[in-house]
C-alpha positions as CSV (number, residue, x, y, z in Angstrom):
1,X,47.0,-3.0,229.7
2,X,46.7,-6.8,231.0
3,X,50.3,-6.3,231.2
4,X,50.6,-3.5,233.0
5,X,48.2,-4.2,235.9
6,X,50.2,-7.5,236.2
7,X,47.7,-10.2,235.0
8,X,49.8,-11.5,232.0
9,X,50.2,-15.2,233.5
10,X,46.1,-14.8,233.2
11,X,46.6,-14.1,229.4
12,X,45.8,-16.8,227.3
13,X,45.8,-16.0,223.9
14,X,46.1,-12.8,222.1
15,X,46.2,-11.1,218.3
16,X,49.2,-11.0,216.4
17,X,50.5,-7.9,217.2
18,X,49.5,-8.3,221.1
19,X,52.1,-11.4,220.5
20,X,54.6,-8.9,219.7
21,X,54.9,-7.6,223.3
22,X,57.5,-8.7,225.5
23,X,56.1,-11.6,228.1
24,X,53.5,-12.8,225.6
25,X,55.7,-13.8,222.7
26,X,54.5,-17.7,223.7
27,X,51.3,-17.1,223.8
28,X,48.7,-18.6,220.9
29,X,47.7,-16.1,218.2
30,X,43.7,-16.8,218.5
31,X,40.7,-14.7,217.0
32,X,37.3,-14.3,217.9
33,X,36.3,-17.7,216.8
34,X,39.2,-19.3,217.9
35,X,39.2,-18.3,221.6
36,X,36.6,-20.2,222.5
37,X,38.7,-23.1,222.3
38,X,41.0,-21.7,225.2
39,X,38.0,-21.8,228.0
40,X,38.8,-17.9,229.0
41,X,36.0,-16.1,231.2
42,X,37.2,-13.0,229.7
43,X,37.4,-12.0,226.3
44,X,38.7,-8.6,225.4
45,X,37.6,-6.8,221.4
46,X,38.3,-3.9,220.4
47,X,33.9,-4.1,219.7
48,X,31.5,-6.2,220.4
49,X,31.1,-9.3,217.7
50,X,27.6,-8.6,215.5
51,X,27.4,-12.6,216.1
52,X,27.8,-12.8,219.7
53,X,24.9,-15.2,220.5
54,X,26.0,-17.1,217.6
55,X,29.9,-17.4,218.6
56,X,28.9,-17.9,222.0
57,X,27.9,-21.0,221.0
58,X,25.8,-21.8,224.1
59,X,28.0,-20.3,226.8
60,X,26.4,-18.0,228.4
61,X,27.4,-14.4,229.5
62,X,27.9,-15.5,233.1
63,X,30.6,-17.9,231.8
64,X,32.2,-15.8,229.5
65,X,32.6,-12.3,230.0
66,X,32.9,-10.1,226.5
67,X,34.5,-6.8,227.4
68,X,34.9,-4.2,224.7
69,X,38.2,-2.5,225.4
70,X,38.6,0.6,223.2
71,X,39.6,3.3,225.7
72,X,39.6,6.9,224.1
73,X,41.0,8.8,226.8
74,X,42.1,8.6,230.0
75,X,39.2,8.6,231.8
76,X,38.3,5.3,229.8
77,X,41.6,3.6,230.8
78,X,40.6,4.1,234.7
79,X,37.0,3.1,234.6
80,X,38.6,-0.2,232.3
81,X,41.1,-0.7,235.2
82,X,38.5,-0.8,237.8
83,X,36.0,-2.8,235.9
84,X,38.0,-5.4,234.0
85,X,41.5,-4.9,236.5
86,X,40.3,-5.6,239.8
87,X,38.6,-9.0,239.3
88,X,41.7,-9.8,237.6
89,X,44.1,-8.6,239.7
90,X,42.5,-7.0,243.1
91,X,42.1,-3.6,243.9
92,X,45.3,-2.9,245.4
93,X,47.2,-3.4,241.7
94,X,44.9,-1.2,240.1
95,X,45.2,1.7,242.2
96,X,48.9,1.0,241.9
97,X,48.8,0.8,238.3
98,X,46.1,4.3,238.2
99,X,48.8,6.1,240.5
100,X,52.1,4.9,238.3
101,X,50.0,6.7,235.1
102,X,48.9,9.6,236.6
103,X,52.0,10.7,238.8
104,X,54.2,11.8,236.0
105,X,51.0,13.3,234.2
106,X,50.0,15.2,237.2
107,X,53.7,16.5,237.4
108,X,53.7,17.5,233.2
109,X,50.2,19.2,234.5
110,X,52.1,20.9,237.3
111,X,54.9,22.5,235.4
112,X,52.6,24.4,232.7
113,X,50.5,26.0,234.8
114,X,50.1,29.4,234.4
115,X,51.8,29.3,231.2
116,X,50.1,30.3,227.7
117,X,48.5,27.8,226.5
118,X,48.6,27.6,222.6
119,X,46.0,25.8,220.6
120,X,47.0,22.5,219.0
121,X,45.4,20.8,216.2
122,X,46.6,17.2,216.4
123,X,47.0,14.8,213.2
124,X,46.6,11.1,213.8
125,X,45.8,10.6,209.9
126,X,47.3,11.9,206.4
127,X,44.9,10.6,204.1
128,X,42.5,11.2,204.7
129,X,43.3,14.4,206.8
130,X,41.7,13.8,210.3
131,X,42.0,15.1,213.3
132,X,42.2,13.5,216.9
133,X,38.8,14.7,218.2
134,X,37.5,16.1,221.7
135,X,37.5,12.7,223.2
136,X,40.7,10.8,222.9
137,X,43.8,10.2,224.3
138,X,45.7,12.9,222.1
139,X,43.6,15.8,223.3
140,X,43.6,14.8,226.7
141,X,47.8,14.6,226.6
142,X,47.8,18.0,225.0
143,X,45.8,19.5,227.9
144,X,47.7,18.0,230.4
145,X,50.8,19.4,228.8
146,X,49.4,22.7,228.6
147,X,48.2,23.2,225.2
148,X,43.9,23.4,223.9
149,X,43.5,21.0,221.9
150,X,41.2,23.0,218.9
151,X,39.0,19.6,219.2
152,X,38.4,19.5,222.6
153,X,35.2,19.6,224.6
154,X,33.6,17.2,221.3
155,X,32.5,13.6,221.9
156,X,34.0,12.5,218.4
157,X,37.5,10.3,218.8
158,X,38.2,12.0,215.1
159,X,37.4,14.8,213.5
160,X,37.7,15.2,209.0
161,X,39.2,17.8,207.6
162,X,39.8,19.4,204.6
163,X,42.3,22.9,203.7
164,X,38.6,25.3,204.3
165,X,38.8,24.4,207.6
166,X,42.1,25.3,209.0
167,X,41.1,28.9,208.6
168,X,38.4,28.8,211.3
169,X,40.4,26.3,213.4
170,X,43.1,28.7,213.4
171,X,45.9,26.3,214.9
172,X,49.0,27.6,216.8
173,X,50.8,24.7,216.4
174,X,49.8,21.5,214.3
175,X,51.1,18.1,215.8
176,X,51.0,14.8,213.9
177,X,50.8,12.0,216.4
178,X,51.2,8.8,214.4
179,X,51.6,5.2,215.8
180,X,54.8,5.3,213.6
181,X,57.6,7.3,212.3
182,X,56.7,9.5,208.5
183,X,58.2,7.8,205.8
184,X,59.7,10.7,203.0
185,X,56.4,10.9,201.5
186,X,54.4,11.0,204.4
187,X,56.4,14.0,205.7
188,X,56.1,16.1,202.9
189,X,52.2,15.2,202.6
190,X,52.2,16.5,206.7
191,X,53.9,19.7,205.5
């Protein structure tokens, strides 16, 4: 995200696999206790420390701004650009950067309309079986596309499942959307 809305010479230390990305391979692997050390006024988790008064160590909020960044759709991702990517980066960037996501979205949106729309039931976990829920990024992809997403409309980012269920979700299509490719045993555990 800090990438993409152009504030990466801002970025001072990241987790390993934020290191991974191109432009921030130089950058110092830190954690939560660690980043302190830097002197950032921004400090992005995925959720907020139990211990923050205690890692804060005397520096106060004003000084150090904790942000918990765990979008779970897209309507997160714009309310994070405006809160946490305009101080950063200015208004300007961040409309840029909300425009250059939506566009081709928006387009994908435009070409299925009018078309049936089949209901999806999308997989983001084998074991144990679960469901991407009403409020994530997955359902909102498959309604932009065209599709209902079985979950949507729930406030849940995932939904359990076992075999009673798919008979009153009654799927059209199921999708497994997994941050990686299925290994052998993985694909025949989807199937």
């Amino acid at each position: 995200f800090l990438l993409e809305i152009g504030a990466e010479e801002q970025i001072l230390g990241v987790d390993a696999e934020s290191q991974k990305l191109p432009g921030l391979t130089d950058r110092p692997i830190v954690t939560l206790e660690s980043a302190l050390q830097l002197g950032p006024s921004l400090v992005l988790v995925p959720e907020r420390p139990e211990n923050e008064r205690e890692w804060r160590n005397g520096a106060t909020p004003a000084e150090i701004r904790i942000v918990e960044f765990a979008p779970h759709d897209l309507e997160d991702v714009f309310e994070l650009a405006r809160t946490v990517g305009e101080p950063l980066v200015g208004r300007e960037r961040v409309n840029r950067f909300s425009l250059e996501l939506s566009r081709p979205l928006a387009q994908i949106g435009g070409e299925s309309f009018g078309q049936p729309r089949p209901r999806i039931a999308a997989v983001i976990d084998l074991d144990p079986l679960t469901l991407a829920g009403g409020h994530s990024f997955q359902t909102d992809l498959i309604e932009i596309a065209g599709g209902h997403s079985i979950t949507h409309g729930g406030e849940e980012t995932r939904k359990g499942v076992n075999d009673g269920d798919w008979g009153a979700l009654s799927p059209d299509l199921v999708v497994v959307m997994t941050p990686s490719a299925l290994n052998g045993a993985e694909r025949k555990a989807a199937l």
